[in-house]
N, C-alpha and C positions, 0 to 999 in steps of 0.2 A: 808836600804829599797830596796827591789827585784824591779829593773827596771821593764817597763812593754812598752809593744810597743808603737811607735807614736799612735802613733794614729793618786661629791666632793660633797664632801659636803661643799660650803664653808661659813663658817663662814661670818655674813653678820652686822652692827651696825644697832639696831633698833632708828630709829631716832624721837625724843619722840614730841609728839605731844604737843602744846601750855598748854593745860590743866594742862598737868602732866610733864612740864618742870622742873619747880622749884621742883618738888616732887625729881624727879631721881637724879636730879642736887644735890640734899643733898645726895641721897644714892653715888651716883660716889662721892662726896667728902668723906664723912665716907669713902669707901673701898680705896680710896685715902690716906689718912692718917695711914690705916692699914699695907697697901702697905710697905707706906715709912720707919713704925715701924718696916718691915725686909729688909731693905736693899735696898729697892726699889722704884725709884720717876717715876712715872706718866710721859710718853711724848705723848703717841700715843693714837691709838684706841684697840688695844686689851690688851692692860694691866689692863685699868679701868675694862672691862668685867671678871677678875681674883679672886676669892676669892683670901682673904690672906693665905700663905703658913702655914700651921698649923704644932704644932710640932711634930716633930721626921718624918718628910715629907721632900723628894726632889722633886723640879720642875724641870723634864726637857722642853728644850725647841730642841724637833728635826726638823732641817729646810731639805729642796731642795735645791742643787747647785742654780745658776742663771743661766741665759737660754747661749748658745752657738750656734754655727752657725750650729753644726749638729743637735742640736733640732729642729732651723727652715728647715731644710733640709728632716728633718724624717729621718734621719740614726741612727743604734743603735751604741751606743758606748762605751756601758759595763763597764764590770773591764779592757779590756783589748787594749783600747784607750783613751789616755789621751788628752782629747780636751780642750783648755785655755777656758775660757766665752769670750764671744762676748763684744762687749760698751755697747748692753744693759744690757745683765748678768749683768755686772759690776754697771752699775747704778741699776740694783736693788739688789744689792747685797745692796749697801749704803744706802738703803730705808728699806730694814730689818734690816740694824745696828741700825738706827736712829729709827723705830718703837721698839726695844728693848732696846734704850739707856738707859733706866731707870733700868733694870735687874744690878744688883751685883753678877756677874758673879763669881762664883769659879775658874770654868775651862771653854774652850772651846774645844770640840775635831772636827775633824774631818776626814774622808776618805784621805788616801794620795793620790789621784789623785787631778789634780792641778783645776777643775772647784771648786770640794768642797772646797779647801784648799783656794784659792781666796777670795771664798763666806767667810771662815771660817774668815780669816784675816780681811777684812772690819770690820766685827763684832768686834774681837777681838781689834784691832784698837780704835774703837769707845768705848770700855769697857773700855781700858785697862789706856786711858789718865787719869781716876777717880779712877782706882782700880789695882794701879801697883801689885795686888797679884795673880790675876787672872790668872791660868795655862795655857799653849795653849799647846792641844797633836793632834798628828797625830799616826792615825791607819790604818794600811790594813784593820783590822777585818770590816772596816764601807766603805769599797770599794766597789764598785756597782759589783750586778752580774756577772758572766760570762756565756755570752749568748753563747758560743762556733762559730760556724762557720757564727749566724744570725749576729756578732761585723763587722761593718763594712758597713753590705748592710741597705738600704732604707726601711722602715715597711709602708710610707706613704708619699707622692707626686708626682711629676713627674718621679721620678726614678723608682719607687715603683712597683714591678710584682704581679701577680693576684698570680702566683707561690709561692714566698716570703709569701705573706700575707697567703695565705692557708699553707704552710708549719710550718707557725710561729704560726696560731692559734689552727693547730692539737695536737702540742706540749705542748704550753701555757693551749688547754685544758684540756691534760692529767696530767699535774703537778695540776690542782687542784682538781684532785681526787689520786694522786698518788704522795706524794714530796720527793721520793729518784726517782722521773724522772731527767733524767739532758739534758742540753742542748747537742745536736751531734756537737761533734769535739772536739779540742784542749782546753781544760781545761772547758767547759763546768759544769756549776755547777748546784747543784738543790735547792730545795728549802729548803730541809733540811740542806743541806751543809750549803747554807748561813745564814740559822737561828743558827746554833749549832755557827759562828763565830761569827754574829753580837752581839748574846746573850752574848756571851763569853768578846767580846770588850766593851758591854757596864754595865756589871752587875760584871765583874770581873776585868777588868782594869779601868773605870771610878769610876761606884758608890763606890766601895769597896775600892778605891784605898788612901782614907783620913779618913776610919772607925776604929776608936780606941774603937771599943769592945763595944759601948754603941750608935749607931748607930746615931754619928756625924757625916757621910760623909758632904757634898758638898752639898749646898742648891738652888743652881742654877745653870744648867748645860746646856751647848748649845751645839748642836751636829748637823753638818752640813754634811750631804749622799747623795744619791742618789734617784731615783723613785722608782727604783723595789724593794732595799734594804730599804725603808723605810717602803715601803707596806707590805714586809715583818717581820720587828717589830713589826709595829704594831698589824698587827695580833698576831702576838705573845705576846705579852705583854699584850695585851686588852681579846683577845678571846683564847687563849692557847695553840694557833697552828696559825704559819706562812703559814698551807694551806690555811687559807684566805686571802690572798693578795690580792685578787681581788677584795673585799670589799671597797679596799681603792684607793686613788688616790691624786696624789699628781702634785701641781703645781711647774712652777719654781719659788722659794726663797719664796716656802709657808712657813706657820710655824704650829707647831703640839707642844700642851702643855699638857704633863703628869705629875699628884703627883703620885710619889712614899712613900709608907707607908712603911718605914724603918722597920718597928717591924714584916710585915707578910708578906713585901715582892709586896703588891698586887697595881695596876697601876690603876689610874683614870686617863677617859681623861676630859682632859676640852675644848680644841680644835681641831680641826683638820682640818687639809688644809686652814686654815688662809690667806687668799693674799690680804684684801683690801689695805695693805700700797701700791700695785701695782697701785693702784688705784692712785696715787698721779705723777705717770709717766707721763709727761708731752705728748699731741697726735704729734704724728708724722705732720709732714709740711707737706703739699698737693700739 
């Protein structure tokens, strides 16, 4: 692995009103029991919200690292700063294991920068004591952008220049009319760049990577990135072009559920930007 320097939509539970309690209450249990018919038990809030995985379909499940101390700070820190997560990352890294504990995880990949790979581990952790078969990979291809010269400095807080922020948003608006733009400086990348990889890491080395010709990949895949590199998926996969990035937005240790239809290839989402198990983080002491 090539060193690298030191370095919403969201998804909401409708909560059912007296009337029609017992009604729903049967339907989450029916989609409960479908659930568990693939591999799958019920522990959280966004799994009951999941049709069952129909056949010749993969579900991915692509998450956000957990938050680290230069998220709170506003610093970018790209591909090409490796920042650990912070205590809370880390606690909610654990809150997304536990809202997917019920998943029968195939594989779990993730970005080889160490916030993803953290994030990635908890999960795997959590899967892995029920499902010693469960793969864990690690990929560059799902390494967060290279912001070139912006890796480093402040886009928002105290540090933050009126300079920066207009430098960063002339740029930012020319890549989404233009994605062979790249970022200025030292390995600066663009948006096509990083779709041609991400594409490549997760459509050629993940899903294909257990397909014996009759499109039995891997039925549950979790895939733990970055912000920009996820916004850029998605676009891609949903809408057919990673110039739409900006469409999307992503939390720390959200979660984003796509079926993939093995036979033509084509992506449904079912979720996106998912964070209420954040929701379960206990408030800070005053």
């Amino acid at each position: 692995m090539a060193m690298v320097k030191p370095t919403t939509r969201t998804a909401t539970v409708t909560r059912p009103t007296s009337t029609r309690r017992v009604g729903l209450a049967f339907m989450a249990f029916v989609r409960s029991l479908a659930l568990m018919s693939s591999s799958t038990v019920v522990t959280g809030l966004l799994l009951p919200q999941l049709p069952p995985l129909a056949p010749h379909h993969a579900r991915i499940f692509l998450i956000r690292h957990g938050e680290t101390d230069w998220n709170l700070q506003g610093k970018m820190q790209g591909g090409g700063f490796d920042i650990p997560l912070n205590d809370n990352g880390l606690q909610q890294a654990q809150l997304m294991a536990q809202e997917l504990q019920g998943v029968h995880f195939d594989v779990i990949a993730s970005s080889h920068l160490q916030r993803a790979r953290q994030t990635a581990d908890a999960l795997f952790q959590s899967n892995h004591q029920n499902n010693p078969n469960c793969q864990r990979l690690i990929s560059n291809g799902f390494g967060e952008m290279r912001f070139g010269d912006f890796e480093g400095l402040a886009l928002r807080g105290p540090h933050c220049t009126p300079e920066t922020t207009q430098s960063f948003q002339k740029i930012n608006n020319q890549m989404k009319l233009d994605k062979t733009v790249q970022w200025p400086g030292v390995d600066g990348e663009s948006i096509g760049q990083v779709e041609d990889r991400v594409r490549k890491a997760l459509l050629e080395d993940v899903l294909s990577d257990n397909d014996d010709g009759e499109n039995n990949v891997q039925k549950n895949i979790g895939i733990v990135a970055h912000g920009r590199l996820n916004n850029i998926l998605l676009a891609s996969l949903l809408k057919g072009d990673g110039q739409y990035f900006y469409e999307y937005h992503q939390e720390n240790c959200c979660i984003n559920v796509l079926d993939q239809n093995q036979q033509d290839g084509s992506f449904q989402p079912l979720m996106i930007n998912y964070n209420d198990h954040m929701k379960k983080q206990p408030e800070p002491e005053k």
